[in-house]
Every structure is written in structure tokens, then in C-alpha cells.
C-alpha positions as CSV (number, residue, x, y, z in Angstrom):
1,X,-10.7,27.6,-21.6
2,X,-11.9,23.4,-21.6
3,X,-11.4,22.0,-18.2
4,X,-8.2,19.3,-17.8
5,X,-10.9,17.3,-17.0
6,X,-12.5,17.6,-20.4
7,X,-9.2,17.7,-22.1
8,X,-8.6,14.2,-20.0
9,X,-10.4,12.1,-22.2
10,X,-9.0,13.1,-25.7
11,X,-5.3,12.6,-24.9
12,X,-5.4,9.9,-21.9
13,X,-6.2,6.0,-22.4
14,X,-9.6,5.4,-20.4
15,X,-7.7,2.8,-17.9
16,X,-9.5,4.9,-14.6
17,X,-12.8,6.3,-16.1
18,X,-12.8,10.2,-15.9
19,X,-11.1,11.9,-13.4
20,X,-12.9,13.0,-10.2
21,X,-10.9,16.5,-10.2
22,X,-7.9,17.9,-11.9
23,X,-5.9,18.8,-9.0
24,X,-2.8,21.5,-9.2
25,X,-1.2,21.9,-5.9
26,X,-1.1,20.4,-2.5
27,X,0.3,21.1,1.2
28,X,0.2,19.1,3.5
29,X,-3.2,16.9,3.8
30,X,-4.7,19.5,1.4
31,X,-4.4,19.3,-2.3
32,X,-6.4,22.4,-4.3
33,X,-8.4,21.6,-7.9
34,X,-8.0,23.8,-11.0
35,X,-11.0,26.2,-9.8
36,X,-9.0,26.8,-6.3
37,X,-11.4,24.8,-4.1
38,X,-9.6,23.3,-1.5
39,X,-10.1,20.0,-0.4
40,X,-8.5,17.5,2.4
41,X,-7.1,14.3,1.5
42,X,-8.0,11.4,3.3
43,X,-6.7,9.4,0.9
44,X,-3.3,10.6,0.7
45,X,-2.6,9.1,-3.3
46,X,-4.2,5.4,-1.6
47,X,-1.7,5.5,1.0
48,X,1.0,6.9,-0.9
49,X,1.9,10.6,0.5
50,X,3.4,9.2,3.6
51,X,4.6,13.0,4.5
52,X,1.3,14.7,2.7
53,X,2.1,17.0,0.0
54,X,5.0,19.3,-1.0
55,X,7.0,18.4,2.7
56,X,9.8,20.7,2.8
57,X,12.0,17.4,3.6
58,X,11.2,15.9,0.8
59,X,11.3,18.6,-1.6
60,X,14.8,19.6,-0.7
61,X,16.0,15.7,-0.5
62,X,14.6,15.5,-4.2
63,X,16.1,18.8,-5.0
64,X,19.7,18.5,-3.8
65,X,19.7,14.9,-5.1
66,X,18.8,15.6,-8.8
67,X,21.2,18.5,-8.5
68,X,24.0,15.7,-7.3
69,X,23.2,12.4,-9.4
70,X,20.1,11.5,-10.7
71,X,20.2,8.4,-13.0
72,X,23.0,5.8,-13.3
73,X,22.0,2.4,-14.1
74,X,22.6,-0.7,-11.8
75,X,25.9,-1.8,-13.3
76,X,26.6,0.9,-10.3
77,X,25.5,2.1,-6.8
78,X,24.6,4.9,-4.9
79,X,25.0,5.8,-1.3
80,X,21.6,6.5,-1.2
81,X,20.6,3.0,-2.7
82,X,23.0,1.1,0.1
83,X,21.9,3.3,3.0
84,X,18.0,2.8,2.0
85,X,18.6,-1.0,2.2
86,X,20.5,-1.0,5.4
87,X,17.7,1.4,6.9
88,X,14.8,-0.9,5.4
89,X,16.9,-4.4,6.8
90,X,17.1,-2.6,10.0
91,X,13.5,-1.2,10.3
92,X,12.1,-5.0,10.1
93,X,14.6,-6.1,12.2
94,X,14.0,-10.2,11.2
95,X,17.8,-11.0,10.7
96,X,20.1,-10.6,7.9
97,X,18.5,-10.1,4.4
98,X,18.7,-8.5,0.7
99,X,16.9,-6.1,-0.6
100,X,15.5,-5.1,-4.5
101,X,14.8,-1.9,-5.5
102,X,11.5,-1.4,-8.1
103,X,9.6,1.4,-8.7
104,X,6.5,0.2,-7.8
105,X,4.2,-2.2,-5.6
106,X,3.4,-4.4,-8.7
107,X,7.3,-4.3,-10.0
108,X,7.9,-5.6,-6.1
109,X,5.0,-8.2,-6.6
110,X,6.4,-9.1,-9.9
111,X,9.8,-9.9,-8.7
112,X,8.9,-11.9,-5.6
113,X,6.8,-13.7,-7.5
114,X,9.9,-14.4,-9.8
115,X,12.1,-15.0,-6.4
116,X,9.8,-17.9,-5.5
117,X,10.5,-19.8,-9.0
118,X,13.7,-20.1,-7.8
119,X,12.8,-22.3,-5.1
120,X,12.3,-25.1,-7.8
121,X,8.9,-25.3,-7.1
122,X,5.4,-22.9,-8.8
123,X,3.0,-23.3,-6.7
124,X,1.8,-19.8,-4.5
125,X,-1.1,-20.1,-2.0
126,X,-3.0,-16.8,-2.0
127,X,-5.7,-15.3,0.0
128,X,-9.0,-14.1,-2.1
129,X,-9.6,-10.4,-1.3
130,X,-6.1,-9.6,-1.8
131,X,-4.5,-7.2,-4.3
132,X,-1.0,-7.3,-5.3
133,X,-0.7,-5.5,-8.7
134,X,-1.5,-5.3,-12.4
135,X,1.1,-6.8,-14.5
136,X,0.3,-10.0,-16.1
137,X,2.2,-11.6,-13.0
138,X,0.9,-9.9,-10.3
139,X,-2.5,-10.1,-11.7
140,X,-2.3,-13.5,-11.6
141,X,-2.0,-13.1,-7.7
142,X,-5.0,-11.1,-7.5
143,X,-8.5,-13.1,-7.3
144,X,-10.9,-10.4,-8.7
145,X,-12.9,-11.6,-11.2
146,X,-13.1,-8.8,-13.1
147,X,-9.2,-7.5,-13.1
148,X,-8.8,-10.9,-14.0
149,X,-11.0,-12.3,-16.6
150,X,-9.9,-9.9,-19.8
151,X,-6.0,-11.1,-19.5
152,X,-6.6,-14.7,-19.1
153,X,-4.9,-17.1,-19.2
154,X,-2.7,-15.9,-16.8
155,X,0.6,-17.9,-14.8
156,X,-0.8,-20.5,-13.6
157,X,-0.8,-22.9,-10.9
158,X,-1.6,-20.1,-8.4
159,X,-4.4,-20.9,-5.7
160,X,-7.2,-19.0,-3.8
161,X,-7.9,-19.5,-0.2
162,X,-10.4,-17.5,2.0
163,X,-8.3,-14.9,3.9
164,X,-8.7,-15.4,7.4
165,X,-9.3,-19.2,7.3
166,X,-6.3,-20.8,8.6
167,X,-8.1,-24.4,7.9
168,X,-8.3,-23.3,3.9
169,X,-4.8,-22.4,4.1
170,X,-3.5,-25.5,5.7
171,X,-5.5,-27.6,3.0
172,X,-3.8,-25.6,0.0
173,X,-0.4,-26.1,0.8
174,X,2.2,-28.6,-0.2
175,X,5.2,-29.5,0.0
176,X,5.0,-28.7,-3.7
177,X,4.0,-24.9,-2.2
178,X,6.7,-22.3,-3.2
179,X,5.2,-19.8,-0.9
180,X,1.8,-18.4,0.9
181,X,1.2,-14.8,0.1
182,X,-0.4,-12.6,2.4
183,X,-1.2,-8.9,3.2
184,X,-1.7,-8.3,6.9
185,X,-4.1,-6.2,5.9
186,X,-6.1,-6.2,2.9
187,X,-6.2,-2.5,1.5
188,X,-8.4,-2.5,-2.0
189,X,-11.0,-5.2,-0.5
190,X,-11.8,-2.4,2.1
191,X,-9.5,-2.8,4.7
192,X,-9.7,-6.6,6.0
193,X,-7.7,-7.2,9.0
194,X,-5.9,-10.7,9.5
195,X,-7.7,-12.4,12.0
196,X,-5.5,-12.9,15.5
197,X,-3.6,-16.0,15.2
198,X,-3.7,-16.1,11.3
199,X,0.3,-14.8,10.4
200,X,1.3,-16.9,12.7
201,X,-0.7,-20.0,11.5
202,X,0.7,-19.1,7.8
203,X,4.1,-19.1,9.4
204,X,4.1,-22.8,10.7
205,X,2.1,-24.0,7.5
206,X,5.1,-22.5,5.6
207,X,7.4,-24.1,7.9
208,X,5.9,-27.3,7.7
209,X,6.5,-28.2,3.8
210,X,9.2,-26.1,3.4
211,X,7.5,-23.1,1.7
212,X,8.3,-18.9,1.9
213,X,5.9,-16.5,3.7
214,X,5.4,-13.9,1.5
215,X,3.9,-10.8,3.3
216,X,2.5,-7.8,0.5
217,X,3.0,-5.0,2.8
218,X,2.8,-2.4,-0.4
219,X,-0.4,-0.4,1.6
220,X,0.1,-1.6,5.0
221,X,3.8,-1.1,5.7
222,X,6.2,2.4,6.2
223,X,4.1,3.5,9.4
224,X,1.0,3.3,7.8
225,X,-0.5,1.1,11.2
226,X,1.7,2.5,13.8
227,X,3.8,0.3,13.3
228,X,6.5,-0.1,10.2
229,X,5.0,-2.9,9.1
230,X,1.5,-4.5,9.9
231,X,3.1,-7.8,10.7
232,X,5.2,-6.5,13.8
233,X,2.0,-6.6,15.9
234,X,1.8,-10.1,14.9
235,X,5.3,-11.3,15.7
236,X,5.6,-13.2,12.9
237,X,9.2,-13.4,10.8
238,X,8.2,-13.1,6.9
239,X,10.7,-14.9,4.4
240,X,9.6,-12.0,1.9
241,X,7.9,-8.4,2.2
242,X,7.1,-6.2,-0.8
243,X,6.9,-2.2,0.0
244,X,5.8,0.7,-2.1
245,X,3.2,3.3,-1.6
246,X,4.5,5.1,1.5
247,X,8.0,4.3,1.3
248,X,8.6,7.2,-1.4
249,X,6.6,9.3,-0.1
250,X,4.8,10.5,-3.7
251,X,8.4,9.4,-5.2
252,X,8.0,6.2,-7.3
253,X,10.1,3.2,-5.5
254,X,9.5,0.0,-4.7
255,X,11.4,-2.9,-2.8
256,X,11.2,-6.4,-3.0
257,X,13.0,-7.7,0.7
258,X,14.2,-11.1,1.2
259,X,15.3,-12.4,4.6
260,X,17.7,-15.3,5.8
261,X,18.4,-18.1,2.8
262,X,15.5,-16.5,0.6
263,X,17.8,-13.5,0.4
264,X,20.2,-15.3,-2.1
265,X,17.5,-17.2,-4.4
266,X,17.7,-14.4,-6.9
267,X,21.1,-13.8,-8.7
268,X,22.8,-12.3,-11.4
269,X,20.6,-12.3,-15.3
270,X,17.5,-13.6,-12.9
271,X,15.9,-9.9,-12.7
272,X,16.3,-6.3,-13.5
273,X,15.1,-2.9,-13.8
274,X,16.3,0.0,-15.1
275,X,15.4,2.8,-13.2
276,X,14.8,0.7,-9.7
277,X,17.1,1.7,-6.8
278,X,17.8,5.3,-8.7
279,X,19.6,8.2,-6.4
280,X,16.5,10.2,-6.5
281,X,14.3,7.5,-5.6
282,X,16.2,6.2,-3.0
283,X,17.0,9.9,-1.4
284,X,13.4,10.8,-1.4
285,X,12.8,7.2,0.9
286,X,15.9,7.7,2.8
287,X,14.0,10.9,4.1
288,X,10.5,9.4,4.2
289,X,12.1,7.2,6.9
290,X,14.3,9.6,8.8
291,X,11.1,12.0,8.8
292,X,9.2,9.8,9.9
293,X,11.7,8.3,13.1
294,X,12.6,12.4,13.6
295,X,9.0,13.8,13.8
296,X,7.7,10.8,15.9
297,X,5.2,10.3,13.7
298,X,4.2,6.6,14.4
299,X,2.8,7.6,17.6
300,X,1.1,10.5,15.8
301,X,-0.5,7.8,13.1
302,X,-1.5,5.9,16.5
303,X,-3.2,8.6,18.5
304,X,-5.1,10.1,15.5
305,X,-5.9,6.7,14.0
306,X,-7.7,5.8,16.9
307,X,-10.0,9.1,17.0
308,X,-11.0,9.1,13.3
309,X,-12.1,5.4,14.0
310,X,-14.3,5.8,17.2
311,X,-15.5,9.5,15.4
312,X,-16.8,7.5,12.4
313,X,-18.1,5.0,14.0
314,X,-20.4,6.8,16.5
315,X,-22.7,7.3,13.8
316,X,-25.4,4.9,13.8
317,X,-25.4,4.4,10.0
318,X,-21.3,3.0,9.8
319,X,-22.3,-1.0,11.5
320,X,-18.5,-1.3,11.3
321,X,-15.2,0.2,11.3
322,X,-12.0,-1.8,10.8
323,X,-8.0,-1.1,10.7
324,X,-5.1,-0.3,12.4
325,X,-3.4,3.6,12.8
326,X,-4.4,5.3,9.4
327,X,-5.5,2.5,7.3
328,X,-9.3,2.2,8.3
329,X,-12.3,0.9,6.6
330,X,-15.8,1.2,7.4
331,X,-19.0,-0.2,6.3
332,X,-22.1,1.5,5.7
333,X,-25.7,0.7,6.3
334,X,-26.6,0.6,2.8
335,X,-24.9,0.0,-0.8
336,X,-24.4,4.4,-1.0
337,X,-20.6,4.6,-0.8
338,X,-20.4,6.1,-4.3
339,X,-22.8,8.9,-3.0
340,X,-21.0,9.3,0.3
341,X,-17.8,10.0,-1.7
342,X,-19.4,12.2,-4.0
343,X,-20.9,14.0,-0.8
344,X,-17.6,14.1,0.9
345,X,-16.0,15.7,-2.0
346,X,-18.6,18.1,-2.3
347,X,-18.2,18.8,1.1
348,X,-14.0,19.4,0.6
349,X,-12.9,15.9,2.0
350,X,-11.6,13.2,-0.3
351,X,-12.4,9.6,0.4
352,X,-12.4,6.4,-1.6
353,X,-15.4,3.7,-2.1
354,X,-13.3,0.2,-2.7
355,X,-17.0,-1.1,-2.6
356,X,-20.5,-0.6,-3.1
357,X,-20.9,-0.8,1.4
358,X,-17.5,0.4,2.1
359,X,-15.2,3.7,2.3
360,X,-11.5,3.4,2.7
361,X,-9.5,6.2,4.5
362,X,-5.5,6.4,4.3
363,X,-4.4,9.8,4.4
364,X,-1.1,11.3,4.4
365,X,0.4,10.5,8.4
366,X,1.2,14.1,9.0
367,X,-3.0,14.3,8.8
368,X,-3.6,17.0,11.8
369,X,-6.1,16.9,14.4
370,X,-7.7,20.2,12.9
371,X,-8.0,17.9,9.9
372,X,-9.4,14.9,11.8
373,X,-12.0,17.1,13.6
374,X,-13.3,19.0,10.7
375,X,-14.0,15.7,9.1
376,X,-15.3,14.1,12.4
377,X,-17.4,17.3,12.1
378,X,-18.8,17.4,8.6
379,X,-19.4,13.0,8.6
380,X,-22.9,13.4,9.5
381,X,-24.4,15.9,7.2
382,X,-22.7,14.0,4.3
383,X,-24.2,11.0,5.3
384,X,-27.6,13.0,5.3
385,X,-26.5,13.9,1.9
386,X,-25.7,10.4,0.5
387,X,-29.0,9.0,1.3
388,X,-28.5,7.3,4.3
């Protein structure tokens, strides 16, 4: 019988090239490929499988919800939609705010972006490196070239600042600045972390003419660092923080958080969605979160985090290795990352290559330290094998 690989490209658009593998089942960090090979994920869906793959939590919280209510518009509510608000308010713990649910991190972009409109003012302040979605709005956020280039033009009055450069940034804005938009760390450029003092820079620039502090915490945030969100080791107070990724756990949802007077900027006929906030979404969140807080697993993402980045980085051929808990970048010695993933896949291990020098590890935060180690284990023979 063909391969679903080879089936792929007769029946899918070719928006992601062919597929690497056509994977069937999962548990845990590990996810298994049509053939039965078995292979650990230390990319967990790009940080998206919070609680790895098929969590017993998660499937009965999906499971009991469908069976309950599943779909029923936003001219209504759920107690899983106001319980998911009060537990994400709560979690950043910055003061009273509101909260809107999407279903993904570019539906979150795409309504903050909308949010800051109704400041009266259009101009956003954006760091280069930075990736905040692919919608013709969030696109425009994004500074790569080549994302960029076949949709133009794009919304405009949007401007590019080096990410790190607190100078740059004071120079861009305005008082005609709606708001600066930042990730705390930047997850597709290869994992950039925001230089100490930076946040808080972007906080008093913001301050100073009046603008919001947007922070995209779509990769960063639900425990992915640690931390809930990247930006608590900063102690900086957003005006605005997207989620995604993690905070479904596999589950597509996606929330758009305002804090203090920002909260109110959007009202009603300014927005929508129609499946944004659903039961099911919101119950599969609801027990990403209470998993998470039960199983202690921020300390776990600390602890572990720490090991896979010294592992990795005792080889002489990785010249640097950057992040926070299990969001961790690394450079190599040469421009062989595509061969190092293709290696590591080889080898059962699942890595990205964001670019030509750099690999990108977020796997699910319930990654074990028999997982870590057999990694730690097998990184220098696939180095040998890439080339390097």
C-alpha cells in the first residue's frame, strides 16, 4: 500500500513541503510513525503538547466534555470558558483584566493587533526576529522577508527595531505609538532571549508616550520557561499577552489577555470568532493548567531544562546554547542543522532546524529524565553523523 507520505502530496496544498514522517500514535514524549518506529519528541508539536501525547487528563477532560456540551456559540457561555479566564487572570497575576478566547496564536495576534486600533492611534513598534502569525495581520508583524514578500502590501505603518536594542526601541516610538510588541523570548528565530533590562526598558518607553506593551507569549508562556510566563522573571506588568501553543495542550485555543484600562478597548461588533472560547477547548486548558499546578511540573521543566542545556552544550561543536526551562536553542559550529535533524531522526529523536546554524528543542514538559539522558547519550554520534 502507498505510504501517507506519498499519498500527502496528491490531496494536501504544499504550504510545509513534504512531511518528515506520517506519524499514528503517541504517549507521552513519544509519538510512533506508520512503520512502528518509535521516536521521542523534543519538539513536542513546536511547543504545543504541554502534557506530551494522549495524557490520561486530558483525554478524559476532552472526553466527558464533548459527551456534556461541545459547541454553542458566544451569544452564550460556558463554565469552562469563565473558569479558564479567571484561572489565566489569576496565573499572571498583573491586576484586574479581560480575557479573549481564539483558537490559535495568530487568531490572538490578530485580535490584539485589532485591540490596539482602538487606542485611536496605528502605529506598533516591533522587534525584527520575531514571529507572531500568518494571517495577513499578523504577518504584517512578522519581519521575515520571505513570509513577507508574496502577501505584500500588507497593514501598514508597522515598524522594525533590533530585538535586544533598547536604544532602537526608544527611537521608534511615539506618542503616535499604539503599542511595542515583544516576545520575551523569540521561538522561530532560534530561541533569542531578551537581553536583562530590555522588558523593563519597553515598559517605561511605553509609559512614556502613552503606548500598550504587548508581550507574544504564544511559545514562551503556560510553563514553558519555568515560569507561566517568560515575562515573570522580568518583573515587568504587560498591558497585553497573547497565549496559544501550550495552553491547550494539543487542543486548539488561543487567548488574547488584556490588563487594567486596555481590558475594555475592545467591545461589542469590534471582534469575533465562532468557535473561540468553545467547552471543549476551554476544558482541555482548564486541565492543562490544573495538571500542570497538581504534578508540580514547573519545577520539573526547571530541573530538566537545565540538564539538557549543560548536556548539549558540553560538546565542543554547539559554541552556544540559549533559553530558559524547555525552550532552548543552540548553535552549531557549522551551517549542518538540516543534517543534524535528519541524523537525530534517524537516530529516534525529533528536533527542529529554525536555521541553517541553529536547532530548537521544546518538548512536551512531562519529557523524563530517561528521555533527557538517552538524548544527552545519543547527541554526539549524531553530530558525527551530520558532518560536524
Amino acid at each position: 500500500m502507498t505510504s501517507y507520505q506519498e499519498r500527502y502530496s496528491a490531496s494536501l496544498m504544499n504550504t510545509f513541503g513534504p512531511p518528515k514522517l506520517a506519524l499514528v500514535r503517541g504517549a507521552g514524549a513519544h509519538v510512533w510513525d506508520e512503520d512502528g518506529k518509535e521516536y521521542v519528541d523534543f519538539l513536542g508539536g513546536i511547543a504545543v503538547n504541554a502534557l506530551g501525547h494522549a495524557h490520561p487528563a486530558l483525554v478524559e477532560a476532552v472526553t466527558a466534555q464533548l459527551q456534556t456540551l461541545g459547541h454553542i456559540s458566544n451569544f452564550f457561555t460556558s463554565p469552562q470558558q469563565v473558569e479558564l479566564a479567571e484561572a489565566l487572570l489569576t496565573l499572571l497575576d498583573a491586576g484586574p483584566g479581560k480575557v479573549f478566547f481564539a483558537n490559535s496564536g495568530t487568531e490572538a495576534n490578530e485580535a490584539a493587533f485589532k485591540l490596539t486600533r482602538r487606542t485611536g492611534r496605528t502605529q506598533v513598534v516591533v522587534a525584527e526576529g520575531g514571529f507572531h502569525g500568518r494571517t495577513m495581520g499578523a504577518l504584517a508583524l512578522t519581519s521575515k522577508e520571505a513570509y513577507r514578500a508574496p502577501f505584500e502590501p500588507l497593514p501598514g505603518d508597522v515598524v522594525f527595531v533590533p530585538y535586544g536594542d533598547a536604544d532602537a526601541l526608544r527611537s521608534a516610538v511615539s506618542d503616535q505609538t499604539a503599542a511595542i510588541l515583544l516576545e520575551p523570548i523569540q521561538g522561530e528565530a532560534g530561541v533569542n532571549v531578551a537581553p536583562e533590562g530590555y522588558l523593563a526598558a519597553a515598559r517605561s518607553i511605553a509609559d512614556e508616550h502613552g503606548a500598550l506593551l504587548w508581550l507574544d507569549e504564544v511559545q514562551s508562556g503556560m510553563g514553558r520557561t519555568g515560569q507561566w510566563f517568560a515575562h515573570q522573571t522580568m518583573a515587568v506588568r504587560p498591558d497585553v499577552v497573547t497565549l496559544a501553543k501550550g495552553l491547550g495542550g494539543g487542543f486548539p485555543i488561543g487567548a488574547c489577555i488584556a490588563l487594567g484600562d486596555a481590558a475594555d478597548l475592545l467591545q461589542p461588533g469590534n471582534h469575533g470568532t465562532t468557535f473561540g472560547g468553545n467547552p471543549v477547548a476551554c476544558a482541555a486548558a482548564l486541565t492543562v493548567v490544573r495538571t500542570i499546578q497538581d504534578d508540580e511540573i514547573l519545577e520539573h521543566v526547571t530541573v530538566l531544562g537545565q540538564k539538557l542545556r549543560d548536556g548539549l552544550a558540553a560538546d565542543p561543536r554547539v559554541t552556544e546554547v540559549r533559553g530558559e526551562g524547555l525552550l532552548i536553542g543552540l548553535d552549531l559550529a557549522d551551517e549542518k542543522s538540516a543534517d543534524v535533524v535528519a541524523a537525530a531522526q534517524r537516530a529516534g529523536f525529533i528536533l527542529n532546524n529554525p536555521t541553517p546554524k541553529r536547532i530548537r528543542l521544546a518538548p512536551p514538559l512531562v519529557v523524563t529524565q530517561d528521555d533527557v539522558n538517552a538524548l544527552l547519550a545519543a547527541w554526539p554520534g549524531i553530530l558525527d553523523e551530520a558532518g560536524l
